[in-house]
PLY file of the C-alpha trace (Angstrom):
ply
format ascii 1.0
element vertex 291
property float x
property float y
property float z
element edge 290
property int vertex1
property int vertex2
end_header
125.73 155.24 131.61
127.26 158.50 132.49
126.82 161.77 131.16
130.26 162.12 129.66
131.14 158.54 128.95
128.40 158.79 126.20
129.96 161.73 124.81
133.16 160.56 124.54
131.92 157.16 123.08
129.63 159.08 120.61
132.63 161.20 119.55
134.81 158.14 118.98
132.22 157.01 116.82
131.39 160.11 114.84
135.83 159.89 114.06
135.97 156.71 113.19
133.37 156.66 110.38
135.27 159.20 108.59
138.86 157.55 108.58
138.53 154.70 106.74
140.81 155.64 104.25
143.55 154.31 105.75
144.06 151.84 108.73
147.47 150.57 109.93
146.87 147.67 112.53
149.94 146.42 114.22
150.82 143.22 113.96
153.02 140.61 115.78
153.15 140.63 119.78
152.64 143.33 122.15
155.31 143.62 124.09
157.52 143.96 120.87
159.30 147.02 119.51
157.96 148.04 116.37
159.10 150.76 113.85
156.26 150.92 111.47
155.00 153.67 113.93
158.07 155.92 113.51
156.31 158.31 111.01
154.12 160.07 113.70
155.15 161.32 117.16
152.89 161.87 120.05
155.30 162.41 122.19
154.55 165.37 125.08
153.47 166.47 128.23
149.61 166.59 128.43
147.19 168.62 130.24
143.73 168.72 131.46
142.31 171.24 128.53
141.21 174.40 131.19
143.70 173.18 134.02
143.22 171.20 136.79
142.61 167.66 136.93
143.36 164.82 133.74
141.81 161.96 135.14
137.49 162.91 135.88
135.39 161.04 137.43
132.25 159.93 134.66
129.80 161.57 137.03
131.12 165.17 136.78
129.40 166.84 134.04
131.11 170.16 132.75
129.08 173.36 133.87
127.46 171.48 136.83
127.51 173.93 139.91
128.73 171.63 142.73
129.61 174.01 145.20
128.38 177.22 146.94
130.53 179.48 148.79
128.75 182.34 151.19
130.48 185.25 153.06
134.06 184.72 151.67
135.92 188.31 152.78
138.29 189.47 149.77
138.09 193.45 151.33
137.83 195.44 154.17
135.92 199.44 154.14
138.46 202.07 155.49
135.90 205.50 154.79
137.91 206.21 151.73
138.50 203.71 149.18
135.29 202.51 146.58
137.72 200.08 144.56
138.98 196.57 145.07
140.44 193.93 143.09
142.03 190.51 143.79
141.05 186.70 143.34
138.62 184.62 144.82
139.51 181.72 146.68
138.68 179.28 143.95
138.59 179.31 139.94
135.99 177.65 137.45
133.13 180.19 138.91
129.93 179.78 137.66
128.70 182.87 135.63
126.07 184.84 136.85
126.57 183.99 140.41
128.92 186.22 141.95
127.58 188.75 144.17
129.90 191.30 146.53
128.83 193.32 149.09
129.73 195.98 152.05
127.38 196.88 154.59
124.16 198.14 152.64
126.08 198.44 149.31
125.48 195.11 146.81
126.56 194.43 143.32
125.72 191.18 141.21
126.82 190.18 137.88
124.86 191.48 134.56
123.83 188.65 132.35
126.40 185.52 133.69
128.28 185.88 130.68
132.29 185.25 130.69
134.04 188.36 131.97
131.08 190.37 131.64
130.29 193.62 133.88
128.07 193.73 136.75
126.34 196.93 137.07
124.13 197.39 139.85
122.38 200.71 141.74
125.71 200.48 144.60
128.54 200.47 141.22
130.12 197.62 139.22
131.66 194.65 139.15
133.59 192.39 136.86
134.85 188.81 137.22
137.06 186.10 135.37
135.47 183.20 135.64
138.17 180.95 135.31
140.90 182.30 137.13
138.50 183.98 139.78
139.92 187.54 139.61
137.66 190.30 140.13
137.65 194.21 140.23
135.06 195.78 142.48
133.99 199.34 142.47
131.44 200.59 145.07
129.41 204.42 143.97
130.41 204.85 147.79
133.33 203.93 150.39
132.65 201.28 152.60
132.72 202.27 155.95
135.85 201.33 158.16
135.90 198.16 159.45
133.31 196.91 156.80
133.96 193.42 155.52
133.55 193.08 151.65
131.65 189.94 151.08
131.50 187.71 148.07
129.36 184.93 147.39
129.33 182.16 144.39
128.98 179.05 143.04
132.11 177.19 141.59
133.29 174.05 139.92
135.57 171.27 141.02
135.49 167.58 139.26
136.61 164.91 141.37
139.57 162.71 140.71
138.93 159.68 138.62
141.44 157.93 140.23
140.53 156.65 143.94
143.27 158.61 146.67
145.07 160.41 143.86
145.35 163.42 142.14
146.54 163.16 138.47
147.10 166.75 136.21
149.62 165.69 133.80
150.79 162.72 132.06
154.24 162.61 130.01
153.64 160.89 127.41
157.03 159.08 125.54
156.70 157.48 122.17
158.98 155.06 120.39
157.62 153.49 117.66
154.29 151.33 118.25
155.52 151.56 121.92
154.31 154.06 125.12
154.98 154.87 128.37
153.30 157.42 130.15
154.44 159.23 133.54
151.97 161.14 135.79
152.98 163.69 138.18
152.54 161.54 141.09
155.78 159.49 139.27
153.39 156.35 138.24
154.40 154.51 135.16
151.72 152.78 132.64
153.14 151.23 129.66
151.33 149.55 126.34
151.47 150.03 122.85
149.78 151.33 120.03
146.50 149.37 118.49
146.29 150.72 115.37
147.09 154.37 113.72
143.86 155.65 110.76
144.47 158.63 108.88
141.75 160.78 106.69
143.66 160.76 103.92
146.10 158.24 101.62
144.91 154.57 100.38
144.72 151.93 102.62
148.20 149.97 103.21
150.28 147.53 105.10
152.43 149.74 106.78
151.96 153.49 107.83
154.82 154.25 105.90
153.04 153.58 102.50
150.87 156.05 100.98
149.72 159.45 101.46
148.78 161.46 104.56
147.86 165.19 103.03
148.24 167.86 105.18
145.34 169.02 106.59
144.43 165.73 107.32
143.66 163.87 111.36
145.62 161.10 112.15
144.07 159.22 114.65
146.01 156.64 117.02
144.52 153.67 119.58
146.46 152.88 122.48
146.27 150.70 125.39
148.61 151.10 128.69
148.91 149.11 131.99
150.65 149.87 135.30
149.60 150.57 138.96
148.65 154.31 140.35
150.08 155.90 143.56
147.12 154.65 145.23
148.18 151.18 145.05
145.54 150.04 141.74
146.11 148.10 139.10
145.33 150.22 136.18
144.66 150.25 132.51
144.18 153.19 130.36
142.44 152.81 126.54
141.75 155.59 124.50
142.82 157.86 121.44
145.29 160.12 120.09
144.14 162.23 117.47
146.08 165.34 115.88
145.99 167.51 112.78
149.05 166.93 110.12
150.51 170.27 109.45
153.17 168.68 107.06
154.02 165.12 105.81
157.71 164.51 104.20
157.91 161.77 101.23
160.40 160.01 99.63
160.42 159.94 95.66
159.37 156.45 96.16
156.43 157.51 98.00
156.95 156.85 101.63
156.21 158.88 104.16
159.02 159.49 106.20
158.16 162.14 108.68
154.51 163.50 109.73
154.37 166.74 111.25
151.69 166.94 114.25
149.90 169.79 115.97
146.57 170.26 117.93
147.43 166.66 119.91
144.73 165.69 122.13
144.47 162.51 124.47
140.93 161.17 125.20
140.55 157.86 126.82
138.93 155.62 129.48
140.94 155.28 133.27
140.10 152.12 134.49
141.20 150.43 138.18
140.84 146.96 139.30
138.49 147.05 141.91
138.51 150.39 142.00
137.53 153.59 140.37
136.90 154.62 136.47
136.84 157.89 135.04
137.73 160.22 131.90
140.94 161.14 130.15
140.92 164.30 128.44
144.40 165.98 128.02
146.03 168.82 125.30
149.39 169.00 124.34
151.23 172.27 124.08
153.06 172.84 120.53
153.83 170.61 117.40
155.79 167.69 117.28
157.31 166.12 114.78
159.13 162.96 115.08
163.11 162.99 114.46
164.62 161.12 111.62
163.29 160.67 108.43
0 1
1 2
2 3
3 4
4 5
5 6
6 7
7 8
8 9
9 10
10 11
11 12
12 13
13 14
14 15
15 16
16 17
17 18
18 19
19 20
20 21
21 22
22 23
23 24
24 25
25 26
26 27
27 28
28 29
29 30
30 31
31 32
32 33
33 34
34 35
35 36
36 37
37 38
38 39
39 40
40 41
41 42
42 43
43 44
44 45
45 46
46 47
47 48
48 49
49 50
50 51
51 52
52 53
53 54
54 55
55 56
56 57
57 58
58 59
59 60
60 61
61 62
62 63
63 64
64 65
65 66
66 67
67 68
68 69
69 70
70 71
71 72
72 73
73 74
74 75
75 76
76 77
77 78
78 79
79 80
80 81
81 82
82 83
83 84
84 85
85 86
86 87
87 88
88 89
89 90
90 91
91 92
92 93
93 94
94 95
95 96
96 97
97 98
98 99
99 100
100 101
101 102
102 103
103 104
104 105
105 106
106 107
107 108
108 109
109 110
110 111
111 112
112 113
113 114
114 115
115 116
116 117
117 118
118 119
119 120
120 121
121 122
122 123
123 124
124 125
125 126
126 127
127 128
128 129
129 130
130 131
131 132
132 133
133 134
134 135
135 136
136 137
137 138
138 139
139 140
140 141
141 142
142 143
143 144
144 145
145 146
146 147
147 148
148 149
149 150
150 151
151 152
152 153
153 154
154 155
155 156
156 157
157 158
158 159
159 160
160 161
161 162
162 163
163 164
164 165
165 166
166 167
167 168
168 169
169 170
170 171
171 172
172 173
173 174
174 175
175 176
176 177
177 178
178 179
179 180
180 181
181 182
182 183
183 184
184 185
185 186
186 187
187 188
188 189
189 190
190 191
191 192
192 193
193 194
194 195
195 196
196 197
197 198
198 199
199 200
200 201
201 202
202 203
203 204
204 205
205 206
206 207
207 208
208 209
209 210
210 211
211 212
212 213
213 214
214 215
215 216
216 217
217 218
218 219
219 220
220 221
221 222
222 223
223 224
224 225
225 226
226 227
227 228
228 229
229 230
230 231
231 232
232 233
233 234
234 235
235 236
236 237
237 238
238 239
239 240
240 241
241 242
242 243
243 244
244 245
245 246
246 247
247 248
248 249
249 250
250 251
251 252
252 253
253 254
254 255
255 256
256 257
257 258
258 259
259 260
260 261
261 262
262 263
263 264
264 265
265 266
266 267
267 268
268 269
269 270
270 271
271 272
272 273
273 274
274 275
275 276
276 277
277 278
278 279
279 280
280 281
281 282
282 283
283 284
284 285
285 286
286 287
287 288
288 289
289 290
């Protein structure tokens, strides 16, 4: 089993114990519209957390250096100027690798940390390590015509999906049903399995009870459809968010349920094909209309 499969199973796992409390399962068939999901709102566009790609394959593990890059020219010496800044060619660089030099002149990074200063007997350096943008100062001018030289190690997971390329999914709610939209214009549709949250008793119908804020609601799903690539493909995973506010009747029901810190974690799966990892943020609260 992969690296981050286990991860993501063991953190499923470690949620689920603690939510209990209450458990909505839905009911009746599928393909149905169903209100009793109206209370919470996941609708959004979701990203990959740091950037870059949604959909991982299992076999990238986060930090994991997978590529090396030697002699990659960012400058040039004209006999005057010591300072240089710009970006490297990639982003994700692994800390503690970068090293820049001109002619005789080198300068390597201090201790790998994030953004921290390089300072070496030629001057000092300092690099971003996710965006890639550095600043460069040599104690002497290159000479002109002298290439400035970097060399690194970066990171770049590989799609999860076979031929594609998938950073975003829209994600549109209504009720127990979803559809998602990637940016490659590929639609997967399902439904809700059931929605837990950490707080309330345990009734039939989400709309029952109480959901305190400062609670986690936590939402299965299931979706279907076929990728650019031409696979058949089914997504499973969760939602899980934070309630920053939950609106009641004076009869008790909830009526509204106010959602920030969205995530999307789940399992891409192709017939035939590929699997990989789901891991997406959405930007903002959201908070269903109505109510």
């Amino acid at each position: 089993m992969k690296r981050s499969k286990m991860v993501l199973g063991a953190a499923l796992a470690a949620v689920s114990v603690g939510l209990a409390a209450c458990d909505w399962d839905f009911g009746g068939a599928a393909d149905q519209m169903s209100g009793r999901y109206s209370c919470v709102n996941f609708t959004g566009l979701y990203r990959a957390p740091a950037g870059g790609l949604l959909v991982t394959e299992y076999s990238t593990v986060p930090g994991d250096s997978g590529n090396v890059v030697r002699d990659e020219i960012v400058g040039t010496g004209d006999g005057a100027r010591t300072a240089w800044t710009g970006r490297l060619a990639n982003r994700m660089i692994v800390p503690g690798t970068v090293t820049i030099r001109a002619g005789g002149m080198m300068l390597s990074e201090g201790n790998g940390d994030d953004d921290e200063n390089g300072n070496g007997q030629d001057g000092t350096l300092a690099v971003q390590h996710t965006t890639g943008v550095f600043a460069v100062t040599f104690d002497d001018p290159p000479a002109p015509g002298t290439a400035i030289i970097a060399s690194y190690e970066y990171t770049q997971p590989s799609g999860g999906g076979s031929g594609i390329r998938i950073v975003t999914f829209n994600v549109i709610q209504e009720g127990n049903q979803l559809r998602f939209v990637d940016n490659n214009g590929s639609v997967y549709t399902g439904e809700f399995g059931s929605v837990r949250s950490t707080g309330g008793e345990a009734r039939d119908t989400p709309l029952e009870g109480t959901i305190p804020a400062g609670g986690q609601v936590i939402a299965q799903f299931s979706v279907r459809g076929r990728s650019a690539a031409g696979y058949d493909v089914t997504i499973t995973g969760t939602f899980q968010a934070n309630v920053s506010v939950a609106t009641q009747t004076e009869e008790g029901v909830v009526s509204r349920v106010t959602l920030s810190d969205r995530t999307l974690l789940g399992t891409w799966l192709e017939r035939r094909g590929r699997t990989g990892d789901v891991q997406g943020v959405a930007a903002g609260v959201q908070a269903p209309t109505g109510g």
